[in-house]
C-alpha positions in Angstrom: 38.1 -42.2 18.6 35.0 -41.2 16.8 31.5 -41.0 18.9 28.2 -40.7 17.2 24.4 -40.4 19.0 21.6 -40.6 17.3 18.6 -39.3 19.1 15.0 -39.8 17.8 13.1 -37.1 19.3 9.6 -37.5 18.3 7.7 -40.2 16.0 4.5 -39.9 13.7 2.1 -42.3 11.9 2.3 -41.7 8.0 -1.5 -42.4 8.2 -2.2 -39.4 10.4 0.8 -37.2 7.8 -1.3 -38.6 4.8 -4.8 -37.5 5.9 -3.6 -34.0 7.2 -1.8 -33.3 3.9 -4.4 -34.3 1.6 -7.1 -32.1 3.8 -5.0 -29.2 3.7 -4.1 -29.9 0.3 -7.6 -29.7 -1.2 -7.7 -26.2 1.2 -4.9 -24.8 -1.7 -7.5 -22.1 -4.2 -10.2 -21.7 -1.3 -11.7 -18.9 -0.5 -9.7 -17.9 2.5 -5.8 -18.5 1.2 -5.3 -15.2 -0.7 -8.5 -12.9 0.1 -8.7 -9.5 -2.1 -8.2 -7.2 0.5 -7.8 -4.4 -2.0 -8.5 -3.8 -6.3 -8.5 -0.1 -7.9 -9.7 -1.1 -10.6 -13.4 0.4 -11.9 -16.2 -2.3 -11.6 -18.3 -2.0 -14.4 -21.0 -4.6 -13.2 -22.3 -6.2 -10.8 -24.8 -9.6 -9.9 -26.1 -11.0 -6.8 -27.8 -14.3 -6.9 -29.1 -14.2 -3.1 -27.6 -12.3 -0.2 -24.4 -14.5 0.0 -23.2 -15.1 -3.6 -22.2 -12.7 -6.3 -19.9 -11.3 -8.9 -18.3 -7.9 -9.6 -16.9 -7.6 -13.7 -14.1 -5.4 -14.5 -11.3 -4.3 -16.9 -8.5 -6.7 -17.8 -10.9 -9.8 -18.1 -11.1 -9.5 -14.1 -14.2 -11.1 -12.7 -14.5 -11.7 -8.4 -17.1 -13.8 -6.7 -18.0 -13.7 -3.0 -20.2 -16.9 -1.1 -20.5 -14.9 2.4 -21.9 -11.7 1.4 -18.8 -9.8 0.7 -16.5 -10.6 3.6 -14.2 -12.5 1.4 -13.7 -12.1 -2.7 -11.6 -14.1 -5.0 -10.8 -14.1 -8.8 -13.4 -15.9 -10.6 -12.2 -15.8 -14.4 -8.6 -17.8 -15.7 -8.2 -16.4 -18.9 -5.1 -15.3 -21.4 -7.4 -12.6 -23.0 -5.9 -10.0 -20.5 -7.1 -7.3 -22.2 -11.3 -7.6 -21.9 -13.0 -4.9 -20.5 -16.0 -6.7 -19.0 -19.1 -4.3 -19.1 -22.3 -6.2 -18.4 -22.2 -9.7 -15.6 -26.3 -11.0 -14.9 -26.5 -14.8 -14.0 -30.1 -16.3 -15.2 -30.0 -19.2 -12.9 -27.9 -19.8 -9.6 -25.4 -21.8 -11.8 -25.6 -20.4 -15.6 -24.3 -17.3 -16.2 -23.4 -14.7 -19.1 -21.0 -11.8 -19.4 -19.8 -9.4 -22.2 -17.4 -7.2 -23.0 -14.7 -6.2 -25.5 -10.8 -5.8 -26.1 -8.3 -4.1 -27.9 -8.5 -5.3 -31.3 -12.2 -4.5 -32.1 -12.8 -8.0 -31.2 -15.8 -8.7 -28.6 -16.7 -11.5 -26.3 -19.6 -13.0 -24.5 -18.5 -15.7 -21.2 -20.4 -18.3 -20.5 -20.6 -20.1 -17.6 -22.1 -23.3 -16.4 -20.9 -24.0 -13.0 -21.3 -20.6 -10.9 -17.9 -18.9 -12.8 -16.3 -22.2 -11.7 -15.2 -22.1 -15.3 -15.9 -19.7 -18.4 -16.0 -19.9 -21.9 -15.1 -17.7 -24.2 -16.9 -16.6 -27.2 -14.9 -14.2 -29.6 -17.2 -11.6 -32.1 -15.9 -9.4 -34.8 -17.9 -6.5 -32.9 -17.5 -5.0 -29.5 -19.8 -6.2 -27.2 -21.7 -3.7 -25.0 -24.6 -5.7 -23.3 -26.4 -8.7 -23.0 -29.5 -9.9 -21.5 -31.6 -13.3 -21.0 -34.9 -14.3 -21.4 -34.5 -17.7 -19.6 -31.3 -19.5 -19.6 -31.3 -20.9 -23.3 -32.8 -17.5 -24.9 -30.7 -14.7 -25.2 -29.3 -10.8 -26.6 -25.9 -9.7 -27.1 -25.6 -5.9 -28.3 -22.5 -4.7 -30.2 -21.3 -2.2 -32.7 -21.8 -2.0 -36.4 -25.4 -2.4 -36.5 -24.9 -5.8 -34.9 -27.3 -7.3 -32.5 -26.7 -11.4 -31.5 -29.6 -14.0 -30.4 -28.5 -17.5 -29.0 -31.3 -19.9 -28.4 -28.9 -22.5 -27.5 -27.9 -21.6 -24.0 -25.0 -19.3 -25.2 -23.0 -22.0 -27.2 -24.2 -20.8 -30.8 -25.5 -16.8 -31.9 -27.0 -15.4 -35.3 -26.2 -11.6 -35.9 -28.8 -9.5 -37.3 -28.1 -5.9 -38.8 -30.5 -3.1 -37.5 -29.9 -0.1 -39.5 -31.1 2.4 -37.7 -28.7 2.0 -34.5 -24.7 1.7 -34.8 -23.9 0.6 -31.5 -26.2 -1.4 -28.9 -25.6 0.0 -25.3 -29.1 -1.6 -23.1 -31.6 -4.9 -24.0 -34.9 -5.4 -22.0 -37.3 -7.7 -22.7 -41.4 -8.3 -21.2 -41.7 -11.7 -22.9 -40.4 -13.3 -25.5 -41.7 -11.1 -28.1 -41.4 -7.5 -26.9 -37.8 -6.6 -26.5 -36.6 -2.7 -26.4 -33.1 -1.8 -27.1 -31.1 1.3 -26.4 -27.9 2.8 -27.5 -26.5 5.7 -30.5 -27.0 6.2 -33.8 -24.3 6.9 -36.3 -24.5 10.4 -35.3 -23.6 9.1 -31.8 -27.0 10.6 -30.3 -29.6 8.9 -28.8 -32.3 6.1 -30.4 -34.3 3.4 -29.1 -36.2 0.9 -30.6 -38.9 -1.5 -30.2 -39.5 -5.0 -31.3 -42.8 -7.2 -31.3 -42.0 -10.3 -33.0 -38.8 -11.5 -30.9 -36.4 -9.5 -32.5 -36.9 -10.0 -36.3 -38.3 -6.4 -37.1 -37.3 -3.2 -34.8 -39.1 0.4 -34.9 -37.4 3.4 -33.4 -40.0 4.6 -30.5 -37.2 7.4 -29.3 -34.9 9.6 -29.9 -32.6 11.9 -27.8 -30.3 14.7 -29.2 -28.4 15.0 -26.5 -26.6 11.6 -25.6 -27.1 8.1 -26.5 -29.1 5.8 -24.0 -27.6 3.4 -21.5 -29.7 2.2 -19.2 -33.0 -0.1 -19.8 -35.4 -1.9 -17.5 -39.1 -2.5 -17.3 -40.6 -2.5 -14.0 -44.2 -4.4 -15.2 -46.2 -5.2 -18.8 -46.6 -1.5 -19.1 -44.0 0.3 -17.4 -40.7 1.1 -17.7 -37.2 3.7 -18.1 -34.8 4.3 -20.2 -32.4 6.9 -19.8 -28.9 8.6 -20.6 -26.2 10.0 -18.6 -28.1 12.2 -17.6 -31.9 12.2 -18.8 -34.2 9.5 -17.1 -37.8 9.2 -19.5 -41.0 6.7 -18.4 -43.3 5.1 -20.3 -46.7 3.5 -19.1 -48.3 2.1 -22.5 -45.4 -0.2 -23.3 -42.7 2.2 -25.2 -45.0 3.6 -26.7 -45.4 6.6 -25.1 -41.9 8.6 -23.6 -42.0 11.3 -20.6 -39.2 12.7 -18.8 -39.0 11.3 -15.4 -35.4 12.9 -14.0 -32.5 15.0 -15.1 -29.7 16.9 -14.2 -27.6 14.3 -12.8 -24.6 11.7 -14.7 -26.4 8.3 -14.0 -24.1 5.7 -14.4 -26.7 3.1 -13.3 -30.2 2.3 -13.1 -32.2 -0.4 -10.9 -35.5 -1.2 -10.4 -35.7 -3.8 -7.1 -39.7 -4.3 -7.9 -42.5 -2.1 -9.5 -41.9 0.4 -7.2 -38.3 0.8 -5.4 -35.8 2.0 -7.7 -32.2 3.3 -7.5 -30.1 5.3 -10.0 -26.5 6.5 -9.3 -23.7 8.4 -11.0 -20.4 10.8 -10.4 -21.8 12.5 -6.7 -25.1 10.6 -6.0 -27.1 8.0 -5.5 -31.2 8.6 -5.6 -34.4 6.2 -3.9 -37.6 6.3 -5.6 -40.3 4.3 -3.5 -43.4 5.5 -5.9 -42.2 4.0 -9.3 -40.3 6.9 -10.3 -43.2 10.0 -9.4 -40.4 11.3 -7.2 -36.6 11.0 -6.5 -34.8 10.7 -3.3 -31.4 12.0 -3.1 -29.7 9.7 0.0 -26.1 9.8 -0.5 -23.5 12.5 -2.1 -21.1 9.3 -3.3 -20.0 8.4 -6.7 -20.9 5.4 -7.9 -19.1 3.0 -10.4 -21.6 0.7 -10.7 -24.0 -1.0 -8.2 -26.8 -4.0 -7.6 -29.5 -4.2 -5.0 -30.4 -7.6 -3.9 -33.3 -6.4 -2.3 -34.7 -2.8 -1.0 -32.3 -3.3 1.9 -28.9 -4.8 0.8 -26.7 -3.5 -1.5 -23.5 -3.6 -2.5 -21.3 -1.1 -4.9 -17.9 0.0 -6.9 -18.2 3.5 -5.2 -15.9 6.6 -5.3 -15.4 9.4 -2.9 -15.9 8.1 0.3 -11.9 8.6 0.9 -10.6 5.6 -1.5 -12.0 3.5 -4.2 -13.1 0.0 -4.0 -17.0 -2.2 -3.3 -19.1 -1.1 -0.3 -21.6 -3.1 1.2 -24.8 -1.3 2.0 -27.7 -2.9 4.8 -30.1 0.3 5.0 -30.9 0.9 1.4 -27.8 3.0 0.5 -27.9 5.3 3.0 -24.8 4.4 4.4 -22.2 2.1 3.5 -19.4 -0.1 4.8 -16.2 -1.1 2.9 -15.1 -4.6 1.9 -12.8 -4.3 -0.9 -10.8 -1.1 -0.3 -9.7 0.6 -3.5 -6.1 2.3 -4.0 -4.3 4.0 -6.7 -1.3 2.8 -8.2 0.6 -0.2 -8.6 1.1 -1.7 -4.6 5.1 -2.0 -5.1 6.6 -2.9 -1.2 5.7 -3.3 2.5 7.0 -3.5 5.7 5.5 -3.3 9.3 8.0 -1.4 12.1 5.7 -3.0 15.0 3.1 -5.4 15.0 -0.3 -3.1 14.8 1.9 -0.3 12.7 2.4 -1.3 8.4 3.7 0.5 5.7 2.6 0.0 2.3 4.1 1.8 -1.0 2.2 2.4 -4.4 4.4 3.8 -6.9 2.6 7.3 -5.8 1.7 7.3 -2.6 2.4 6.1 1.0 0.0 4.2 2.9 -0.6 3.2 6.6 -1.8 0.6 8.6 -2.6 0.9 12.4 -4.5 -2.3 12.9 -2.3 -5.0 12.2 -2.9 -4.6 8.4 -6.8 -5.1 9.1 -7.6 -2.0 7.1 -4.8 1.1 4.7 -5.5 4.6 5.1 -3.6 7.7 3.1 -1.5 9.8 5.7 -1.9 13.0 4.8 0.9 15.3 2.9 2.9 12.5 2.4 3.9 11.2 -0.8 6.0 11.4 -4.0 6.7 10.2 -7.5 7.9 6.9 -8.5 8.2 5.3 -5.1 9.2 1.6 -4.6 10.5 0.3 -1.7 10.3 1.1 2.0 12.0 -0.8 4.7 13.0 -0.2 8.5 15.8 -1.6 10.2 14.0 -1.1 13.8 10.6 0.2 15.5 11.6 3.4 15.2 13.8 4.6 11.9 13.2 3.7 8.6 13.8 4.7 4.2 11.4 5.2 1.6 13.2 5.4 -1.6 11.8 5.9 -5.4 12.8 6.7 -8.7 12.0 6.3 -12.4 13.6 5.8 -16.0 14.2 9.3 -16.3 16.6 9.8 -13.2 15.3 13.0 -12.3 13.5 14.0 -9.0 14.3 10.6 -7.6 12.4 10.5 -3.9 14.0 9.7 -0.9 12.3 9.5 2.6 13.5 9.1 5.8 12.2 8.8 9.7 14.1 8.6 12.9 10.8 8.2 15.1 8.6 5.4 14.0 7.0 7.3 10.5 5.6 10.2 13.0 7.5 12.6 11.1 9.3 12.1 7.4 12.0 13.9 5.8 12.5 14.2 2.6 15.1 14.7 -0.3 15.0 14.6 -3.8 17.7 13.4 -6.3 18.5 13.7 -9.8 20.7 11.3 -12.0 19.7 8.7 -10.0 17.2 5.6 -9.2 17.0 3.6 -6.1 15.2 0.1 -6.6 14.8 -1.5 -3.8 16.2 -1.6 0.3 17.2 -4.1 2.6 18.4 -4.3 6.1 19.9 -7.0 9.1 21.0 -5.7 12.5 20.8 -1.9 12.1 22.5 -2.2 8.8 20.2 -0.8 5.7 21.4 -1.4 2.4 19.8 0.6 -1.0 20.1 -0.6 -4.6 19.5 1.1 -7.8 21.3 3.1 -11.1 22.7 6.0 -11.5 24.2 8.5 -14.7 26.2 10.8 -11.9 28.8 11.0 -10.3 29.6 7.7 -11.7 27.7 5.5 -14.6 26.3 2.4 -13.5 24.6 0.4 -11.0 25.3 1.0 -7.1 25.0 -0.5 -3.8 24.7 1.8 -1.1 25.0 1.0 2.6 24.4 2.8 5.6 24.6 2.0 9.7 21.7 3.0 12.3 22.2 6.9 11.5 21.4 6.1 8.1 24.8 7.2 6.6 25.8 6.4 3.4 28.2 5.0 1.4 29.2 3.1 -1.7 30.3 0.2 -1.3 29.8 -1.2 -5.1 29.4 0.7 -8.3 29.6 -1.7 -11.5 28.5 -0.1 -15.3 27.5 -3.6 -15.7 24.5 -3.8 -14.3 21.5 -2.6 -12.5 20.9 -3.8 -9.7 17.0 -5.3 -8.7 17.4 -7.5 -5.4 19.3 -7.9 -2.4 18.6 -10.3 -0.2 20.8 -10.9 3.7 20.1 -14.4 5.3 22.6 -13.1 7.8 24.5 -9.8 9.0 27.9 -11.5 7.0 26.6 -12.6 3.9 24.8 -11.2 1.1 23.8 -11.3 -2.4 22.6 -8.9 -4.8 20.8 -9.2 -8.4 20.5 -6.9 -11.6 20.1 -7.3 -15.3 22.6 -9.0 -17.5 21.9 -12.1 -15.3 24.8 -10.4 -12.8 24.8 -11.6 -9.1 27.3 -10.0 -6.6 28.0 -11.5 -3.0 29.4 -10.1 0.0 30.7 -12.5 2.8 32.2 -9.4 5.0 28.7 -7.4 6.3 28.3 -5.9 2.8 31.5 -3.8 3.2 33.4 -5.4 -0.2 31.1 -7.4 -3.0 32.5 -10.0 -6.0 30.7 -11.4 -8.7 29.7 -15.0 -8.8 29.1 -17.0 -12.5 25.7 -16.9 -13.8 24.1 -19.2 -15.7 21.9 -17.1 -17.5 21.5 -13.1 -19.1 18.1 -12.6 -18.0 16.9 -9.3 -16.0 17.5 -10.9 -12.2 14.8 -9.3 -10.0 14.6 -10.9 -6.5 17.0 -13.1 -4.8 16.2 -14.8 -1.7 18.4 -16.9 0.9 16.8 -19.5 3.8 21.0 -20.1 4.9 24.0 -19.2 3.9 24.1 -21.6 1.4 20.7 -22.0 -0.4 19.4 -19.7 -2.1 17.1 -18.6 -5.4 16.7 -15.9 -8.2 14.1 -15.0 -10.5 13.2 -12.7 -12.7 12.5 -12.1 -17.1 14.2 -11.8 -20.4 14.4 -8.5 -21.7 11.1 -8.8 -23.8 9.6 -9.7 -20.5 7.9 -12.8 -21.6 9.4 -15.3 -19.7 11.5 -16.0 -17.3 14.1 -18.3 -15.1 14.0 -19.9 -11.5 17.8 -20.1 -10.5 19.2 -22.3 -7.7 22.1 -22.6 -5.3 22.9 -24.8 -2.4 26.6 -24.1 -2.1 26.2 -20.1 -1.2 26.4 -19.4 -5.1 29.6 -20.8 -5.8 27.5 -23.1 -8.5 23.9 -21.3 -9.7 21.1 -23.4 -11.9 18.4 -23.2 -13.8 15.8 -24.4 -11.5 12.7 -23.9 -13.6 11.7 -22.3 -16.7 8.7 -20.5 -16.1 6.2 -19.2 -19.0 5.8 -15.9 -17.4 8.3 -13.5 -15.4 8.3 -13.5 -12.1 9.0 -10.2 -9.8 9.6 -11.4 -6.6 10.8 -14.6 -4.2 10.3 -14.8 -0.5 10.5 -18.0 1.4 8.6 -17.9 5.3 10.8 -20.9 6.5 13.2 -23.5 5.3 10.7 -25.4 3.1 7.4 -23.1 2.3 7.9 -20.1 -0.2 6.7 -18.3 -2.6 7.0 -16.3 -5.8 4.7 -14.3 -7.9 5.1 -12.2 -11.2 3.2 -11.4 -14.5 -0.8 -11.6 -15.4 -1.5 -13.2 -11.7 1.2 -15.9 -11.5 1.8 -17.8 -8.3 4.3 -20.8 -7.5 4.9 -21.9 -4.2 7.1 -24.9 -2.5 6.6 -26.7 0.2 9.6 -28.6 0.3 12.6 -26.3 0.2 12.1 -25.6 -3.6 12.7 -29.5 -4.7 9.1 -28.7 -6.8 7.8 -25.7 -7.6 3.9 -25.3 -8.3 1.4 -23.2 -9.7 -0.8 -21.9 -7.4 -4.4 -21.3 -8.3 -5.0 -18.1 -10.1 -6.7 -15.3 -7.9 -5.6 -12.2 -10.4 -4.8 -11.2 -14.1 -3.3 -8.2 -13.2 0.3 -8.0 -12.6 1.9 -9.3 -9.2 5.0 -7.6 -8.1 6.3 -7.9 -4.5 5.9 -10.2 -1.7 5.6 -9.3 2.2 5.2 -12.1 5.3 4.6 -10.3 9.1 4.4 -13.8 10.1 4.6 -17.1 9.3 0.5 -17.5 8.8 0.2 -13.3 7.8 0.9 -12.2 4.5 0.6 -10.0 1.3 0.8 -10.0 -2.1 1.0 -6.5 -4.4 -0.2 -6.2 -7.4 -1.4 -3.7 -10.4 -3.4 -1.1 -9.7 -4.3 -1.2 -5.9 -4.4 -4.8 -5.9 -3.8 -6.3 -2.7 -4.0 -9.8 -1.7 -3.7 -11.0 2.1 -3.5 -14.3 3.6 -3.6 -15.6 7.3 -3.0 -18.9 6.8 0.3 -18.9 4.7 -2.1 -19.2 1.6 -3.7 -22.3 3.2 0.1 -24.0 3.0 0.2 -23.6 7.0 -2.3 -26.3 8.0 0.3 -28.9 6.9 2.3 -28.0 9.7 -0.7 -27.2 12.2 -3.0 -30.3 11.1 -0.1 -32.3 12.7 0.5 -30.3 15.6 4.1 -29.6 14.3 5.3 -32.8 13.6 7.7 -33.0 10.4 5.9 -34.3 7.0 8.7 -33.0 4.9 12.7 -33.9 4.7 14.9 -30.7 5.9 18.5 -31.1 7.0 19.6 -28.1 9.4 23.1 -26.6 9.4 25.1 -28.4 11.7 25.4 -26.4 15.2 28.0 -25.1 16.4 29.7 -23.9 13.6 32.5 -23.6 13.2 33.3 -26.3 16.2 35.6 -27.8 17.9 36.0 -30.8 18.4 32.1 -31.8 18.1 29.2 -30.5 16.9 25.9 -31.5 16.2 24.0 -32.1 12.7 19.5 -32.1 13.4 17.6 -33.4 10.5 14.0 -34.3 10.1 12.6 -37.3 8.2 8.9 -37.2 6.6 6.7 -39.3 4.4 7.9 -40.9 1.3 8.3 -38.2 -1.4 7.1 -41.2 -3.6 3.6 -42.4 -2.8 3.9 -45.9 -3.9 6.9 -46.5 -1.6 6.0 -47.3 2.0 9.2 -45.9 3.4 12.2 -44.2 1.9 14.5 -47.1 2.5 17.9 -46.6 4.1 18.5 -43.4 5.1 22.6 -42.2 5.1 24.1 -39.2 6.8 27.9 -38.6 5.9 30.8 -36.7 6.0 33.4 -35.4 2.7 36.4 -33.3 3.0 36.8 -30.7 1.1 38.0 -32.5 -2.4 34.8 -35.0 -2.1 36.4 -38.1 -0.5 34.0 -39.9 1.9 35.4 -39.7 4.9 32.7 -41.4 7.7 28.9 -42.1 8.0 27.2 -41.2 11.1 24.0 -43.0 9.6 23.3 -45.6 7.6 19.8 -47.3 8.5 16.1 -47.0 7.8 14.3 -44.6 10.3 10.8 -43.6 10.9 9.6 -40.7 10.1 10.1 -38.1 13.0 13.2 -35.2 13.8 16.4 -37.0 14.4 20.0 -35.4 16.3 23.6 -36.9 15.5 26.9 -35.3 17.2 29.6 -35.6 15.2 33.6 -35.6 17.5 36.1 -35.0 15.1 38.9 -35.0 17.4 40.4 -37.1 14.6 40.0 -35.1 11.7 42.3 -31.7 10.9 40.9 -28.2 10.8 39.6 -27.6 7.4 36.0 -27.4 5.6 33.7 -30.5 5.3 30.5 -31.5 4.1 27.8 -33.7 5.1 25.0 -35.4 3.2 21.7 -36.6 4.0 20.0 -39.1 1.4 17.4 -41.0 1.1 15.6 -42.8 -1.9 14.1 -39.7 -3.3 15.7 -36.4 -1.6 19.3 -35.5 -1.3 21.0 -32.6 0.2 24.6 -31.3 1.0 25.8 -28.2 3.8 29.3 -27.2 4.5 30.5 -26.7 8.3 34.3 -25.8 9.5 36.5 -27.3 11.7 39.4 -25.1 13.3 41.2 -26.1 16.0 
C-alpha cells in the first residue's frame, strides 16, 4: 500500500515576495554590494566636489567614486579601452566632468561625463593626452604630444587642435580668465618651457625655460600670482608670468595644490610640505610618498600614498599631518583565501602571504613570510593548513605548511613541479597541479590530517585547475583539454567523465552530489563556457557562452552563486543557475578567485591588490532577509534519508511565478521513475501556494534499486536520484 503526506509548512503573499524582490533588486550595483576594500594600483589623480563625493583616476581606464567621504569606493568607468592610463580627473560642476589620458597605441582620450561618472564618453585623439583643464563647463584645454594643444567650446563634445611649435608635449594648463592661459610641459629636447597666452589661446610666447626637467605642475593662486614647477624645482611669479623666481627645490614633487591664495601643498617620493604664507616658506609635515593627492579644504584631504606600510588612498582630517587608510593597497595579483577561525583570514597574492586578525576588517604582511609564485592556501581545520605555489617554469615551486593555526610555517621548495590550487572536506586536503618529474603530466595529490601525501591520479592529458568536494565521497576535478575526473570513493580512485567541450576548465563547483558547474576559457583566452550537470556529471552542458573567461565559480547556497573572470566580469544566479546574469561592473582589472566566510561575507580577488568585499552577499541577500526567510524561489532538496528503507521523505519549496504575467505556476507534479525512465507514481499533482512543502514517500512496494523524482511546474523543472535497498 502506498502512503503519501503532504505538509504545507508555511504560506506567503506574492504581494509581499514581489515588493521585497524588486527593492532588493534595484539594491544590485549600489554602493555597498562589492566595496573596494583594496587596489595596488598607482592613482594618478584625484577630485573632490565637497567633503562626501569624489573620484580617484588610474591606469587601466580605472576610475572610483566615493558619496560618504571615503568609507566606501566603487568603479566608476565601464569601458572596453582596458588599456588608458588616466592622468588628469577635475569635475567643473557637481555633475559635468572631464578626464584625460592615453593608451598603448599612441592614441589619446578625453571622458566626458554628464551625470557625476554615472556614464562616460569617450573621445579618441591621434596624440597622447597629458592634461586638461576648464574654464567653465563648455570652455576647455586638452594638452597632448606633437605640438598639439585641443580647445572645445562645446562642453567637450567637439575640439579644434592647434600646433604650438615651440613645445612637443603639453604636461600642465592654467588659466586667470578667459584670455590668459599658461601652459607647461618639454620641448623637443625634453627640457623645460612654458608659455603664455593673452588672446585665449590663438598666439603663445615662451615666458620660461628650465634646463633641467620639463614642468608639470601649474596653478595660479590670484590675477598676479602663481607656480609652476618640475619634479623637483618650484618657481613664483607675482606680475602674471611674467616675471619667474625660484620658490623651492631639492625635493621630487609629484603634485602641487594651492587650497586658496595662501595654503598650499606639494608632495612627492618621501614628503609632503604646508605653506600657509603663499609659498615665502615651506613646511615639511610628513616623511610619506605621495602618488597623487587633493585637498578639499585646509583641513581634509585625501591621497594615493606610499610608505606608510602598504599602498593604497588615505584620508587625512588635520591638514596632512597624519593620515588614516581607506583603500589599502597590496602588491600582486590577490589569487586565494581562506579563514581558519572566524577573526583569523589568510589571503595569497602571487608573492606574498597576508593576514587578517579582525574578521577581514583590515590585511597586514606577516613578517619573513613569503615566496614566489603562490596561489592557493587552504586549511582543513583551526589549526593546520597548505600554502602551495608554482609557475610555468617548474622550478623552485613553494610549498607551506602549519600544524598550529599559521603561528609557525614550514617551508619546502620543489622543482619539476606546479601546484594549482587545494581543497579539503573532513581532515582530508587534496592538491592539484603539473609536473615534468617523476612522471609527465597532471596530478592529484591527497593527503589525511598529518598532511601525507600521495598520488592518487597522474594523467599526461591534462592539467589540472579545480577541484571541488560537495561531500567527503564525491569529487570532481577540472584541467585543460576540457578534461573532468570524478571520484565517488573519498578521492582514493578518479575516472574521467565526457566533456562537452576542449576549453581550459578552471573552477568546478558542486551545491549536491548531483549538480554541479564548470567554467573557465579557450586557449586564446577570449572567451569562454558555463558547463552544467544535474545527474553528478554523467551528462555535462553548455550552460552559457560567455564573451569573456571566467576564473572562478562558488555558489553560497543551493540557489545564489557566483562567478567572476576577465576585465571585471561578474555573473551571479539566484535561482540554482536556471539564468545567469551580469552583474554590474565594479573593476577592469582582471577577477580571479572567489571566497564566502559566510553566507552575507565575502571577497572577490582581483589584478593587482584588488580586493572586493561584500556583507551582504553582493546585495543578493536581502531577498531572503526582506522576507524573513520565506521561499521566493523553486528548490527541490535531496530526498532524506537516503538511501531508505522503506520511506523517506522528499522537501521542496514553491515561490512566485518565474513568469510575471502568470498569476500562479499552475499545477504543480512531484513524481517518481525507475531507473530506465518509466513513471512509476505521483506523490503530487495539484496547484499549491507558494510556501515549503514535505511529502513521504513508502515504497514498501517497490524493489531495491535507483529512482528518480521530478518536480515541475509551468516554468521550472528539476530531477534528483535517491536509492532504495532493502
Amino acid at each position: 500500500m502506498k502512503k503519501t503526506t503532504l505538509i504545507l509548512l508555511f504560506y506567503i503573499s506574492l504581494s509581499t515576495i514581489y515588493l521585497n524582490k524588486l527593492n532588493c533588486e534595484n539594491l544590485l550595483g549600489g554602493y555597498d554590494d562589492w566595496n573596494m576594500q583594496s587596489n595596488g594600483l598607482s592613482f594618478n589623480s584625484g577630485y573632490f566636489i565637497n567633503q562626501n563625493t569624489g573620484w580617484f583616476a588610474s591606469n587601466y581606464g580605472t576610475i572610483i567614486k566615493t558619496t560618504n567621504g571615503g568609507n566606501n569606493w566603487f568603479h566608476n568607468t565601464d569601458t572596453n579601452l582596458y588599456a588608458i592610463n588616466i592622468t588628469k580627473i577635475i569635475f567643473v560642476n557637481d555633475v559635468t566632468g572631464f578626464a584625460c589620458g592615453y593608451g598603448y597605441s599612441n592614441k589619446g582620450y578625453v571622458l566626458r561625463t554628464p551625470d557625476s561618472g554615472n556614464n562616460w564618453q569617450y573621445i579618441e585623439f591621434n596624440s597622447n593626452i597629458y592634461s586638461i583643464y576648464f574654464l567653465n563647463s563648455k570652455t576647455g584645454y586638452a594638452g597632448a604630444d606633437n605640438n598639439k594643444l585641443y580647445k572645445t567650446t562645446t562642453n567637450g563634445i567637439t575640439w579644434t587642435s592647434t600646433n604650438i611649435n615651440n613645445i612637443k608635449k603639453i604636461y600642465s594648463i592654467f588659466f586667470i580668465n578667459a584670455n590668459t592661459g599658461f601652459i607647461g610641459g618639454a620641448d623637443s629636447f625634453d627640457k623645460g618651457i612654458a608659455l603664455k597666452t593673452t588672446n585665449a589661446g590663438n598666439n603663445w610666447d615662451v615666458m620660461l625655460n628650465n634646463s633641467n626637467s620639463y614642468f608639470v605642475h601649474l596653478q595660479f593662486v590670484s590675477e598676479n600670482t602663481g607656480f609652476i614647477g618640475t619634479n623637483t624645482i618650484l618657481f613664483k611669479t607675482t606680475n602674471q608670468g611674467n616675471n619667474w623666481i625660484l620658490n623651492d627645490s631639492g625635493s621630487y614633487v609629484r603634485k602641487m595644490q594651492f587650497i586658496d591664495s595662501l595654503h598650499g601643498y606639494q608632495g612627492g617620493y618621501s614628503f609632503l610640505k604646508r605653506t600657509t604664507n603663499a609659498g615665502i616658506s615651506w613646511q615639511l609635515i610628513s616623511e610619506i610618498r605621495v602618488g597623487n593627492f587633493y585637498f578639499f579644504n585646509n583641513q581634509t584631504g585625501f591621497a594615493s600614498l606610499q610608505g606608510i606600510g602598504k599602498n593604497g588612498i588615505y584620508k587625512t582630517t588635520n591638514s596632512g599631518f597624519n593620515w588614516y587608510s581607506l583603500i589599502e593597497g597590496k602588491d600582486g595579483s590577490l589569487l586565494s583565501m581562506c579563514f581558519n577561525s572566524d577573526a583569523t583570514g589568510w589571503l595569497i597574492s602571487n608573492n606574498k602571504i597576508i593576514k587578517s586578525i579582525d574578521g577581514g576588517n583590515t590585511w597586514e604582511y606577516p613578517s619573513g613570510i613569503g615566496g614566489s609564485s603562490l596561489k592557493c592556501i587552504h586549511f582543513i581545520n583551526n589549526s593546520t593548513g597548505c600554502i602551495v605555489g608554482g609557475g610555468d617554469a617548474m622550478i623552485n615551486a613553494a610549498y607551506y605548511s602549519t600544524t598550529n593555526g599559521g603561528i609557525n610555517w614550514s617551508e619546502l621548495i620543489y622543482d619539476y613541479i606546479k601546484f594549482n590550487y587545494l581543497t579539503g572536506i573532513d581532515n582530508i586536503i587534496y592538491c592539484i597541479g603539473f609536473r615534468e618529474y617523476p612522471s609527465f603530466g597532471g596530478f592529484i595529490k591527497r593527503a589525511v590530517g598529518n598532511l601525507s601525501w600521495s598520488d592518487v591520479l597522474v594523467t599526461a592529458s591534462t592539467e589540472f585547475y579545480g577541484i571541488h568536494f560537495p561531500d567527503s565521497k564525491n569529487g570532481y576535478a577540472v584541467g585543460s583539454n576540457g578534461k573532468i575526473f570524478k571520484s565517488t570513493n573519498y578521492g582514493l580512485t578518479w575516472f574521467e567523465q565526457a566533456s562537452p567541450t576542449q576549453q581550459i576548465n578552471r573552477s568546478v563547483f558542486f551545491v549536491d552530489s548531483l549538480k554541479g558547474w564548470i567554467v573557465g576559457c579557450n586557449s586564446e583566452y577570449t572567451s569562454g563556457q558555463l558547463l552544467k550537470t544535474t545527474n553528478g556529471g554523467e551528462n555535462w552542458l553548455i550552460d552559457a557562452q560567455q564573451n569573456l573567461y571566467l576564473n572562478c565559480i562558488k555558489f553560497v547556497n543551493y540557489n545564489t552563486g557566483w562567478s567572476v573572470g576577465a576585465k571585471g566580469k561578474i555573473i551571479y544566479t539566484t535561482n540554482s543557475g536556471i539564468n545567469w546574469i551580469n552583474f554590474p561592473k565594479r573593476t577592469s582589472q582582471d577577477l580571479f578567485s572567489i571566497y564566502f566566510k559566510s553566507i552575507d561575507t565575502g571577497w572577490i580577488m582581483g589584478n593587482r591588490g584588488l580586493l572586493l568585499k561584500t556583507i551582504n552577499c553582493g546585495g543578493l541577500v536581502g531577498i531572503e532577509n526582506n522576507i524573513e526567510n520565506k521561499p521566493i524561489k523553486f528548490y527541490l532538496n535531496q530526498n532524506y534519508p537516503n538511501p531508505f528503507n522503506p520511506s523517506t521523505k522528499i522537501k521542496f519549496e514553491i515561490g512566485p511565478p518565474l513568469n510575471p504575467l502568470l498569476r500562479n505556476e499552475g499545477t504543480v507534479t512531484l513524481k517518481i521513475y525507475d531507473v530506465i525512465g518509466r513513471e512509476i507514481t505521483t506523490l503530487v499533482n495539484e496547484q499549491l501556494k507558494p510556501g515549503t512543502y514535505e511529502i513521504e514517500w513508502n515504497a514498501s512496494d517497490y524493489p531495491s534499486g535507483v529512482y528518480f523524482y521530478t518536480l515541475k511546474t509551468e516554468s521550472y523543472n528539476e530531477t534528483k536520484r535517491m536509492a532504495l535497498i532493502k
